[in-house]
C-alpha positions in Angstrom: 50.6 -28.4 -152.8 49.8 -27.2 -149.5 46.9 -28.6 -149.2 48.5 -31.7 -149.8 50.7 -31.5 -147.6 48.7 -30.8 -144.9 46.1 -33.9 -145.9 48.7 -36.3 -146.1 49.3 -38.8 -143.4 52.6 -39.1 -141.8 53.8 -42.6 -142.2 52.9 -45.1 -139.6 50.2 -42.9 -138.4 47.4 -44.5 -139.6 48.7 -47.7 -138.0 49.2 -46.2 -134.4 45.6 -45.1 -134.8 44.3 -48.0 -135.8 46.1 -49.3 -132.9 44.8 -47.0 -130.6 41.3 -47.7 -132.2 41.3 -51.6 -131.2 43.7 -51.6 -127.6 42.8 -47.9 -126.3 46.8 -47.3 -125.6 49.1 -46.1 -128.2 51.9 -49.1 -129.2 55.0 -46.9 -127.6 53.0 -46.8 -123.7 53.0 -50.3 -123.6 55.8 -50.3 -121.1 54.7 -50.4 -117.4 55.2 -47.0 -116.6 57.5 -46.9 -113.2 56.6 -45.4 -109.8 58.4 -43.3 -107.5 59.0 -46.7 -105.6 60.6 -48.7 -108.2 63.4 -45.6 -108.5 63.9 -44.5 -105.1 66.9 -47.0 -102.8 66.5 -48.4 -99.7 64.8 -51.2 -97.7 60.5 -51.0 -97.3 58.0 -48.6 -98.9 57.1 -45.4 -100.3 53.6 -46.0 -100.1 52.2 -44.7 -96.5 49.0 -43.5 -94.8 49.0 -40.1 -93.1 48.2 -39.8 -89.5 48.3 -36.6 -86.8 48.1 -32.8 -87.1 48.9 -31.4 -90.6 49.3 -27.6 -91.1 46.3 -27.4 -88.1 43.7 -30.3 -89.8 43.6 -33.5 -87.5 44.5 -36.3 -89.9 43.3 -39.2 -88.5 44.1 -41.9 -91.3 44.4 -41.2 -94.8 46.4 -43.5 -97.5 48.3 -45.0 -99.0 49.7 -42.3 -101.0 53.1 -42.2 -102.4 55.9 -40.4 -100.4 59.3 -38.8 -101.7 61.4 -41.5 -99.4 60.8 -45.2 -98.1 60.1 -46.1 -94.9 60.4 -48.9 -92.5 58.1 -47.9 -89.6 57.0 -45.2 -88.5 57.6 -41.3 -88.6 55.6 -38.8 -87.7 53.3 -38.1 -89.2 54.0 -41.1 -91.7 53.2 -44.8 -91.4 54.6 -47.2 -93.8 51.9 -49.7 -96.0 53.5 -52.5 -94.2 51.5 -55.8 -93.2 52.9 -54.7 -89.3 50.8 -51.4 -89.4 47.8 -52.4 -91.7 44.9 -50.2 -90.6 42.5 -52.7 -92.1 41.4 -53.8 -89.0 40.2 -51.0 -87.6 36.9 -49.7 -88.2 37.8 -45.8 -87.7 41.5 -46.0 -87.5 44.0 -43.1 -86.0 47.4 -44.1 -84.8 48.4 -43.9 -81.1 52.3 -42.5 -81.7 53.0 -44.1 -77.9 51.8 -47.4 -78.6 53.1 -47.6 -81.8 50.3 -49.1 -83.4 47.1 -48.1 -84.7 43.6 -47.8 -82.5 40.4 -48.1 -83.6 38.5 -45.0 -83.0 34.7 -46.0 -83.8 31.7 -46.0 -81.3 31.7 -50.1 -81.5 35.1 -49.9 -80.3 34.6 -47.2 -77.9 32.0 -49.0 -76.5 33.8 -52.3 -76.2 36.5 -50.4 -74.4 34.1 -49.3 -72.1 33.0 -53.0 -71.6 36.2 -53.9 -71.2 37.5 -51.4 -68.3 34.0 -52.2 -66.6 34.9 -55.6 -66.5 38.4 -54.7 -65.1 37.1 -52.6 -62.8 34.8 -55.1 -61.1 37.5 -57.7 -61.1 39.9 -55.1 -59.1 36.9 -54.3 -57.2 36.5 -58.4 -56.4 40.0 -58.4 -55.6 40.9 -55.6 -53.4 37.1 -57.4 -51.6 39.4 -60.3 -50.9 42.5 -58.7 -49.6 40.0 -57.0 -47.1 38.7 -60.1 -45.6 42.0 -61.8 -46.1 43.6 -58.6 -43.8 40.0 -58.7 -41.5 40.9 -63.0 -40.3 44.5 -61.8 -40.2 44.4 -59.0 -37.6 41.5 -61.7 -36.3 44.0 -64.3 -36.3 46.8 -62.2 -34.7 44.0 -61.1 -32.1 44.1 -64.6 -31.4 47.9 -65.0 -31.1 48.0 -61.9 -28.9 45.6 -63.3 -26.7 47.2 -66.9 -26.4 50.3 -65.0 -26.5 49.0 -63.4 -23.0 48.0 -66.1 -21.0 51.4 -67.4 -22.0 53.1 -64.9 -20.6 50.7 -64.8 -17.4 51.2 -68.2 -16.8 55.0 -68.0 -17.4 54.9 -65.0 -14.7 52.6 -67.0 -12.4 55.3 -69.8 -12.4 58.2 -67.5 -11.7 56.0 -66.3 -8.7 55.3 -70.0 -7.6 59.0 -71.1 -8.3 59.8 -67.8 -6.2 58.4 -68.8 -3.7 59.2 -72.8 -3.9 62.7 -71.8 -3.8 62.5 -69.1 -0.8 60.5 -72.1 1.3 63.6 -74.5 0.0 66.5 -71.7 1.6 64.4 -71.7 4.6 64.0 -75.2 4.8 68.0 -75.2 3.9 68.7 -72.7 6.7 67.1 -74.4 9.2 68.9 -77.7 8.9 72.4 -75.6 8.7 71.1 -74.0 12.2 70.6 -77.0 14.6 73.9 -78.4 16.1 75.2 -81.7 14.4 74.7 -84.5 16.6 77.4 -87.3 16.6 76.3 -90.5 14.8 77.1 -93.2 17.9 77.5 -91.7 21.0 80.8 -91.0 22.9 81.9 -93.7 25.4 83.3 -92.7 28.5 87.2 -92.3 28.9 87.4 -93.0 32.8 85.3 -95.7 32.5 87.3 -97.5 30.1 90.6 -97.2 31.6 89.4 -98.6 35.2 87.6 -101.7 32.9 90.7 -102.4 31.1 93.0 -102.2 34.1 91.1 -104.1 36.5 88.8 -102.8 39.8 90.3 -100.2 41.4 
């Protein structure tokens, strides 16, 4: 009877192995088993990649692995899976914590910096070229303006001498005519004369 016992199949069992047999899954995991996501509240996602200094290891980028809370952006050292901080797009990604973004850390991009601050470096360089010579023909031009500024004021002091002395020779000329004596327009007649006319011969 043991032996019975122990031969016998359990009822159903030969079905859930014949089921297992021709799907590979057994009848009762057919439910979509549920993530730490789909139980833990809040707003965006559990899922995050990994990036700065971990118990002394650099981390530059690794993920997305499943965290205990959800996150919206970023905290240190986690970055949410979100479309907003995707580090697809970077060939060796790390993320720059002050820019809030990830960086691309491969030689390509290294090397395109480079490029890039070369470039930057010869337009400041063209620039600050044109502010010289714009400074150089202004001092020229103020040069200029001093100069004609100068002969202004030297011909304004020349006239001031030459008016000087217009109007001293105008006070002497005044000073003369207020020194002669004022002669009478028509001369005076004679008073004697007149009476002995007007009363007859004497």
């Amino acid at each position: 009877m043991t032996e019975e016992t122990q031969n016998a199949p359990v009822a159903g069992a030969e079905t859930e192995q014949q089921n297992v047999a021709n799907n590979g899954q057994a009848t009762n995991t057919e439910q979509k088993s549920k993530t730490l996501g789909d139980i833990l509240p809040g707003e965006g996602t559990n899922l995050v990649y990994v990036s700065g200094m971990l118990q002394g290891v650099q981390v530059d980028c690794e993920g997305p692995i499943e965290y205990t809370r959800k996150l919206t952006h970023p905290q240190w050292p986690f970055i949410p899976a979100l479309p907003q901080y995707d580090p697809s797009k970077c060939k060796t990604p790390k993320f720059d914590w002050g820019k809030g973004e990830w960086v691309d850390e491969s030689e390509e991009a290294r090397v395109k910096q480079l490029n890039d601050l070369t470039k930057k470096v010869a337009s400041i360089t063209t620039d600050v070229g044109k502010i010289q010579e714009t400074q150089e023909a202004a001092a020229q031009e103020k040069e200029a303006s001093d100069k004609k500024d100068d002969q202004v004021f030297k011909l304004i002091s020349a006239m001031n001498v030459q008016l000087g002395v217009i109007n001293a020779k105008l006070s002497q000329v005044a000073s003369k005519n207020d020194d002669t004596p004022a002669k009478p327009a028509t001369p005076a007649q004679n008073t004697q004369n007149s009476a002995t006319t007007e009363g007859g011969v004497q």
